[in-house]
VOGU-3710 file (C-alpha; in Angstrom, 3 decimals, decimal comma):
1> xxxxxxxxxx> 16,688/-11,323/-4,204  14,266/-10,475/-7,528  13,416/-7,592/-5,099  16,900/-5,963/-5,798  17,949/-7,306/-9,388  14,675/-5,883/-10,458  14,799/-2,698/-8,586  18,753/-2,466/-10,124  17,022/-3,345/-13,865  14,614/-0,682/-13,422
11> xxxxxxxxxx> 16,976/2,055/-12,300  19,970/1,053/-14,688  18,246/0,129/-17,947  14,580/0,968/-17,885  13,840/-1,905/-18,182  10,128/-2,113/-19,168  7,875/-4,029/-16,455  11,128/-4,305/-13,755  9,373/-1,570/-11,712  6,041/-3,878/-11,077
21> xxxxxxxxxx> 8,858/-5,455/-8,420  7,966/-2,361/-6,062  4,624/-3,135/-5,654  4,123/-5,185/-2,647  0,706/-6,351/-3,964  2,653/-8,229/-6,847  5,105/-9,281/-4,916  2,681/-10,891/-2,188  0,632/-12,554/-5,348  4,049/-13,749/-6,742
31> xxxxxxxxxx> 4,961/-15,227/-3,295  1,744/-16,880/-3,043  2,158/-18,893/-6,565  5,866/-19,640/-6,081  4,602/-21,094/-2,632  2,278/-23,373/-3,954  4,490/-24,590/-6,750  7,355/-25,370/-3,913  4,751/-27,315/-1,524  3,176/-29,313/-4,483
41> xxxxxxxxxx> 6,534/-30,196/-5,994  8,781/-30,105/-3,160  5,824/-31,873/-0,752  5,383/-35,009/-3,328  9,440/-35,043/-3,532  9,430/-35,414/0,437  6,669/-37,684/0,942  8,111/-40,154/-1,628  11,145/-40,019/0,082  10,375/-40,130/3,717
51> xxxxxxxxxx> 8,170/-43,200/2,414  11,264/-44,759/1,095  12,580/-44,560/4,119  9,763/-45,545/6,229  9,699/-42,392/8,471  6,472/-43,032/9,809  4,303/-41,476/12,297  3,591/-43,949/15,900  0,270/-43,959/16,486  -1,096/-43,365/20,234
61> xxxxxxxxxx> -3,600/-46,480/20,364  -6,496/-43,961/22,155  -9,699/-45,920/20,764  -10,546/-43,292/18,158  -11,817/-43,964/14,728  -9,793/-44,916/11,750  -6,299/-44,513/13,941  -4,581/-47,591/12,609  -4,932/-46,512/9,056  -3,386/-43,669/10,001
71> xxxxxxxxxx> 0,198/-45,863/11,588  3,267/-45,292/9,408  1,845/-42,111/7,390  4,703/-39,874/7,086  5,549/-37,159/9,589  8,000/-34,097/9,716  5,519/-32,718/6,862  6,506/-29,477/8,216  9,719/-29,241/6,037  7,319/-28,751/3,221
81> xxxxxxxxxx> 5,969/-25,539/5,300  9,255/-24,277/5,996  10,661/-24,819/2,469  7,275/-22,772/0,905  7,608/-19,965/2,849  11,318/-19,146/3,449  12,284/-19,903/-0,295  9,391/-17,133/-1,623  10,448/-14,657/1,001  14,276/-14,713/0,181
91> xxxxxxxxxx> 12,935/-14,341/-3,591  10,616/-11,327/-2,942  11,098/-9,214/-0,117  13,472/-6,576/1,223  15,676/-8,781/2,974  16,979/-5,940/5,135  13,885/-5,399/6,717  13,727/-5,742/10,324  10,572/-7,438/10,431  11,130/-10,374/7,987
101> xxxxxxxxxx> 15,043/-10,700/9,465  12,507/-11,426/12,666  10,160/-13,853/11,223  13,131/-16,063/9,399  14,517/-16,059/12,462  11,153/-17,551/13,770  10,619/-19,911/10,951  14,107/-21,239/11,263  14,655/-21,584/14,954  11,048/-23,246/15,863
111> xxxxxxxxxx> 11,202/-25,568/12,655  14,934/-26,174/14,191  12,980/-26,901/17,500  10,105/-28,804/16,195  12,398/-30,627/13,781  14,441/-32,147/16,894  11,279/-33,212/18,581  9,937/-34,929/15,394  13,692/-36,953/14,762  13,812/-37,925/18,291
121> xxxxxxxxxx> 10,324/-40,046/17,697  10,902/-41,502/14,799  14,827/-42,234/14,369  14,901/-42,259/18,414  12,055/-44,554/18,475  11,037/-42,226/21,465  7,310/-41,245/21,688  8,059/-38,615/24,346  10,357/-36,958/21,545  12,130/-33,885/22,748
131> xxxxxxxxxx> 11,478/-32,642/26,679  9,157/-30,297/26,893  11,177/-28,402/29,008  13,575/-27,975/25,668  10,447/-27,014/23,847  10,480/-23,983/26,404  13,137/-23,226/26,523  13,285/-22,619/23,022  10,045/-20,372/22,746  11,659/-18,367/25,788
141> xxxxxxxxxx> 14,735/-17,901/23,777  12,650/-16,726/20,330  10,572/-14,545/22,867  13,652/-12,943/24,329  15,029/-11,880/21,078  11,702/-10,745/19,559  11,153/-8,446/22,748  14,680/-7,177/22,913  14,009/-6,121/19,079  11,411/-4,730/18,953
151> xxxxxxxxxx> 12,094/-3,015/22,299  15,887/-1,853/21,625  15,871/-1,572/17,834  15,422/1,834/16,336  13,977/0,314/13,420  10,814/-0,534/15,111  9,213/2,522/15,418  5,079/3,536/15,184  3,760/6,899/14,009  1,058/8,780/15,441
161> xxxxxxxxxx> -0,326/11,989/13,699  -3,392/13,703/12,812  -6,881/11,900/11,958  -9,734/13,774/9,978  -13,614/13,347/11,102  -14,711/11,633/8,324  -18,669/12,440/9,257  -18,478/15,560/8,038  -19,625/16,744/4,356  -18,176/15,480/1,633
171> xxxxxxxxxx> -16,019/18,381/-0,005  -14,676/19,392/3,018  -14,110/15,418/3,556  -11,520/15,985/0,808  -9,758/18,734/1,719  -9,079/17,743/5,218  -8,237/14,441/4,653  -5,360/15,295/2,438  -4,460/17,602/4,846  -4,550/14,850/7,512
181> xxxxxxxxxx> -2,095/12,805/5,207  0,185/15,263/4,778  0,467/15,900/8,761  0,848/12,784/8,953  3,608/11,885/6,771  5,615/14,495/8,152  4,656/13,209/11,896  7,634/12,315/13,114  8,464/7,758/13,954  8,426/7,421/17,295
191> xxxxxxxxxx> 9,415/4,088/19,454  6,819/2,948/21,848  5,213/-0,029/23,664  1,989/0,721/23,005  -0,161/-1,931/21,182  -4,253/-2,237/19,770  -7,107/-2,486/22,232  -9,970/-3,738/20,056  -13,110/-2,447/20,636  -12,164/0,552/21,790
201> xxxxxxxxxx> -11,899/3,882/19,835  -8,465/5,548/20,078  -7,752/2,380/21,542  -4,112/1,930/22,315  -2,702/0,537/25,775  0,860/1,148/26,256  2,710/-1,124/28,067  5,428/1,573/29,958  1,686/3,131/31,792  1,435/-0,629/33,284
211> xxxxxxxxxx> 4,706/0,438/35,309  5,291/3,900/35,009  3,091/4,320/38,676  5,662/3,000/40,407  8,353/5,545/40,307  8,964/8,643/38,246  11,349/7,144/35,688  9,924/3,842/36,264  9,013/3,634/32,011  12,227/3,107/31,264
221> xxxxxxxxxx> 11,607/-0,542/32,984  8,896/-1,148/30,957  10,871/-4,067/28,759  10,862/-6,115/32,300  7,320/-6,366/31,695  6,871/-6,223/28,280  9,694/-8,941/26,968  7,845/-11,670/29,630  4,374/-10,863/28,045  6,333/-11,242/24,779
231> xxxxxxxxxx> 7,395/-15,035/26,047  3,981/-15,429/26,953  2,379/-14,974/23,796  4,662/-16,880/21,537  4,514/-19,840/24,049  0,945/-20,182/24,255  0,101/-19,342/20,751  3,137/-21,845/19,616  1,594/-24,279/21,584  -1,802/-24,076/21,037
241> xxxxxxxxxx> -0,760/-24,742/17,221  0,772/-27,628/18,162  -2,386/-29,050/20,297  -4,617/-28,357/17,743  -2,522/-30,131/15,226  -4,359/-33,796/15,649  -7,086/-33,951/12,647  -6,199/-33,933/9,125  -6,324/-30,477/8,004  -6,966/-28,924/11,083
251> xxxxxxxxxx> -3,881/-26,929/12,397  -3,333/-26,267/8,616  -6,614/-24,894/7,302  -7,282/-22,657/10,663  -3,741/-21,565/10,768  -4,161/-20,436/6,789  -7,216/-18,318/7,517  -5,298/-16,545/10,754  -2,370/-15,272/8,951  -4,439/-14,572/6,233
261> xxxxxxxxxx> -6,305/-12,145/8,646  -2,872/-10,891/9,663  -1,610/-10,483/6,113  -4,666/-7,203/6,491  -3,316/-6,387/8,802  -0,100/-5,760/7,598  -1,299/-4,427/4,626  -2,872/-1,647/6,283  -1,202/-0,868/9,320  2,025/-0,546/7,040
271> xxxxxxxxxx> 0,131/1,824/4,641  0,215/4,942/5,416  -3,003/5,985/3,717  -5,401/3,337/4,494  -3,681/4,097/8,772  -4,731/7,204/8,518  -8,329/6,402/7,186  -8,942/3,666/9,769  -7,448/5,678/12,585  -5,005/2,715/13,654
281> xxxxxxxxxx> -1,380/2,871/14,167  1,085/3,220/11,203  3,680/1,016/11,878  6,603/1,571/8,950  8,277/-1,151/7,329  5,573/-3,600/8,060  4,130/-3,713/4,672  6,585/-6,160/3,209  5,144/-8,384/5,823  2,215/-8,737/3,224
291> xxxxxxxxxx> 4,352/-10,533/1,194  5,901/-12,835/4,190  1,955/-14,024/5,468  1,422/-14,201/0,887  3,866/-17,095/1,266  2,756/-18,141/4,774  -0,707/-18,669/3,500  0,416/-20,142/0,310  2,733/-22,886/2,098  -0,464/-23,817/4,533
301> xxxxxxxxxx> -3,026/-24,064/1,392  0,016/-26,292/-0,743  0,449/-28,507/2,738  -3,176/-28,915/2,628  -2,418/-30,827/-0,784  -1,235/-33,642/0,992  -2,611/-33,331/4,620  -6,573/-33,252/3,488  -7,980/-36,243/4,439  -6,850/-38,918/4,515
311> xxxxxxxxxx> -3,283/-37,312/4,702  -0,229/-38,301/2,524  1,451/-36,403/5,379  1,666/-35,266/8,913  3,526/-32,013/9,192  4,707/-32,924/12,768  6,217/-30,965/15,638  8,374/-29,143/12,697  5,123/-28,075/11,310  2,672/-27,081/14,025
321> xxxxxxxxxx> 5,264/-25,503/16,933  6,273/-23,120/13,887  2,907/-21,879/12,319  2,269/-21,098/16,125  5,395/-19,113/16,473  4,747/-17,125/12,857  1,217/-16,108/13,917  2,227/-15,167/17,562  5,422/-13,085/16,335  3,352/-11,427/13,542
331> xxxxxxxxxx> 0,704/-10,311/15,966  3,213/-8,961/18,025  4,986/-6,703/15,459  1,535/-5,405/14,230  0,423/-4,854/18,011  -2,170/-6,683/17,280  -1,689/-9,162/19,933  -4,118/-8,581/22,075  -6,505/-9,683/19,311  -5,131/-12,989/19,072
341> xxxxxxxxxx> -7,850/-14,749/22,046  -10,366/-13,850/19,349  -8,841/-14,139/15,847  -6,609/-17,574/17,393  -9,891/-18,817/19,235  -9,548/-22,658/18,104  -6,211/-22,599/19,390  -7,717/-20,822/22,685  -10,463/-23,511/22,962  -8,165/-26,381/22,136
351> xxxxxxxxxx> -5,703/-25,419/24,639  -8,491/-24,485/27,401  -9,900/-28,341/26,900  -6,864/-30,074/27,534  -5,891/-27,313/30,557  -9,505/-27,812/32,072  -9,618/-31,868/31,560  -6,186/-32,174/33,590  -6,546/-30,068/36,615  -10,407/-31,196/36,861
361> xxxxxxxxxx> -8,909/-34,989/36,574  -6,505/-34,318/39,483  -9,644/-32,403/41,481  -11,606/-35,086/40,883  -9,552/-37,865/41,475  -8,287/-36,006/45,347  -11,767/-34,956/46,169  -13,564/-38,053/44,941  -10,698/-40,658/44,413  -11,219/-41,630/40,915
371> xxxxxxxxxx> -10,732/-39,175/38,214  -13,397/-37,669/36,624  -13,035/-35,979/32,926  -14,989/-33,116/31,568  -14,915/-34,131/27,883  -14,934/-37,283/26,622  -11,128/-36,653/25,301  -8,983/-33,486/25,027  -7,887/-31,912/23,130  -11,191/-30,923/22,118
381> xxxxxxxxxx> -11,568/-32,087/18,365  -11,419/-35,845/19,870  -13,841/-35,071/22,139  -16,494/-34,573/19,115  -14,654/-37,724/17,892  -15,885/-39,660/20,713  -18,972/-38,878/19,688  -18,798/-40,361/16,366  -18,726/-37,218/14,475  -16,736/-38,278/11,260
391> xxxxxxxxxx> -13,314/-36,535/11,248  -13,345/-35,110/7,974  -16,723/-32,478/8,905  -15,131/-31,650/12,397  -12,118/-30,458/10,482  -14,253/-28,146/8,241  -16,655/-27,436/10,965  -13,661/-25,631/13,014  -12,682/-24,239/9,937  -15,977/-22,371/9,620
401> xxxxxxxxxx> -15,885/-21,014/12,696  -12,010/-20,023/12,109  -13,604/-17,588/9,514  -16,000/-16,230/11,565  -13,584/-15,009/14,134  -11,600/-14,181/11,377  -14,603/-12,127/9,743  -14,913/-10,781/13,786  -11,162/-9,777/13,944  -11,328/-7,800/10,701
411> xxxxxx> -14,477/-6,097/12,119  -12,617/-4,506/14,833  -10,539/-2,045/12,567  -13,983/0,025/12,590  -16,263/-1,404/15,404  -14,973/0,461/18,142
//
């Protein structure tokens, strides 16, 4: 919205400082402020009145530390997510970009998801909340539509063009690099499956060669495969935010310093310079992403307000199922999803722990007859629980090693 009054300002006027609204870089910052303003006053708004109406959170009695203190602490939390990053993002960014028409679309339909689940255990009074077979269902249906998009649209488009060697000396550096941006500016935008294999150099699989064996037109199938490894990722992703969410802090603070790494991402892949220097895939349009994961970021970091221990706040299935969904859908626009098993690894590791203890529990309990668990209690952050490690250093212990893989992730644009 300021996007376009500004931009009109600028072009009808003059007016002095309107055309700092082009910059995405002040736009993102902008994001990020108005984002913490809405979660800090729009978060202390919510709790007070959820309170009011004691809309509490059940507590599982699981024999954990400090869990009772924890019974009646507000829940659906996540509203205060939603609200910081869709109110920033309809301030500053091109709203007729393909991309952040996508991730509204995310925000709104898994916090529309998530929000069901969360009113069915607390006004329902029904701990099971909404079936996950509706929960599903509903990441299928976000994972159809992303796929189709990005697969049908002709605004999602890559470029490819020249690269310079930048070994060489330095003056002739120069010269051929600006040559190399000039090709490729004039390279022509080009739609494709193909998506980031890290560690690799020139390292780009495309998902039409998966098929393409088969038969001799056989690519133009390739959206049968590539729309169900779309479903795929948002699912697991989705709910590996949503397993992880059980500490104060936890899904939050991790799920900041992802999208954070994605919000690079963006940055660069969407710029055509710093593409070309880093030899990665120019993806156009994606920049104003930036300002999307600006807000993302800004609306985990404002939750955290409230959700630090001991939380004010829960954020709830409305909170957790839809940071999921953003990071998974964001990866997937930047092809950069095949990074995600590193840069989402506490979500990976949380997920694999509760995946592991079940099947090894029903194993167990045929082959033996009593079921036998691998950790003392999955997901994995109560396992550490169990073993008396306070809650409050697990949370920033997992943190810590969120920036690490985050630090890893990063590494990849050159370590290949």
């Amino acid at each position: 919205m300021f996007y376009y009054l500004f931009d009109w300002l600028h072009r009808v006027y003059d007016l002095p400082g309107a055309g700092v609204f082009q910059y995405i870089t002040f736009r993102g910052a902008m994001a990020v402020i108005t984002s913490l303003v809405i979660t800090a006053v729009f978060g202390n708004y919510l709790i007070r009145f959820l309170k009011k109406r004691q809309i509490g959170e059940n507590i599982r009695q699981l024999g954990l530390p400090d869990e009772n203190k924890k019974k009646g602490t507000p829940t659906m939390g996540g509203l205060i997510i939603i609200a910081g990053i869709l109110i920033p993002v309809l301030l500053f960014n091109k709203l007729d970009n393909i991309y952040i028409i996508l991730m509204i679309f995310t925000t709104l339909w898994l916090g529309m998801i998530g929000f069901l689940d969360d009113y069915i255990k607390v006004f329902r009074k029904n701990k099971a909340g909404l079936s996950g077979k509706y929960k599903v269902i509903g990441q299928v249906v976000l994972g159809l539509v992303v796929g189709c998009t990005i697969y049908f649209s002709d605004q999602v488009v890559i470029r490819e063009g020249a690269h310079v060697n930048l070994s060489q000396e330095v003056e002739t550096q120069i010269s051929e690099l600006q040559q190399a941006e000039i090709e490729f500016a004039k390279a022509p935008d080009t739609k494709s499956l193909k998506t980031t294999i890290p560690f690799i150099k020139n390292n780009e699989l495309d998902y039409g060669w998966l098929i393409e064996w088969a038969c001799d037109d056989c690519y133009k199938w390739a959206y049968l495969l590539f729309i169900p490894i779309v479903i795929l990722i948002i699912t697991a992703v989705s709910n590996g935010a949503n397993l992880t969410d059980g500490m104060d802090g936890l899904a939050t603070g991790t799920s900041a310093v992802v999208a954070g790494t994605l919000g690079i991402f963006a940055w660069v892949s969407g710029n055509i310079i710093f593409a070309n220097y880093l030899n990665i895939m120019y993806i156009p349009n994606t920049g104003e992403l930036t300002i999307f994961v600006a807000a993302f970021v800004g609306a985990c970091v404002g939750f955290l307000w409230y959700n630090s221990h001991p939380a004010q706040v829960f954020m709830g299935d409305t909170g957790s199922l839809t940071i999921g969904g953003i990071i998974a859908v964001l990866a997937i626009i930047l092809r950069k999803e095949l990074l995600l098993p590193l840069l989402c690894g506490i979500f990976l590791i949380e997920s694999l722990s509760v995946i592991m203890q079940r099947y090894y529990f029903k194993y167990s309990r045929k082959k033996y007859g009593e079921g036998r668990r691998i950790f003392l209690m999955a997901p994995l952050h109560h396992h550490f629980q169990k073993k008396g490690i306070p809650e409050e250093k697990i949370v920033q212990r997992f943190v810590i090693v969120q920036i690490g893989l985050a630090i890893l992730t990063i590494i990849t644009l050159k370590l290949r």
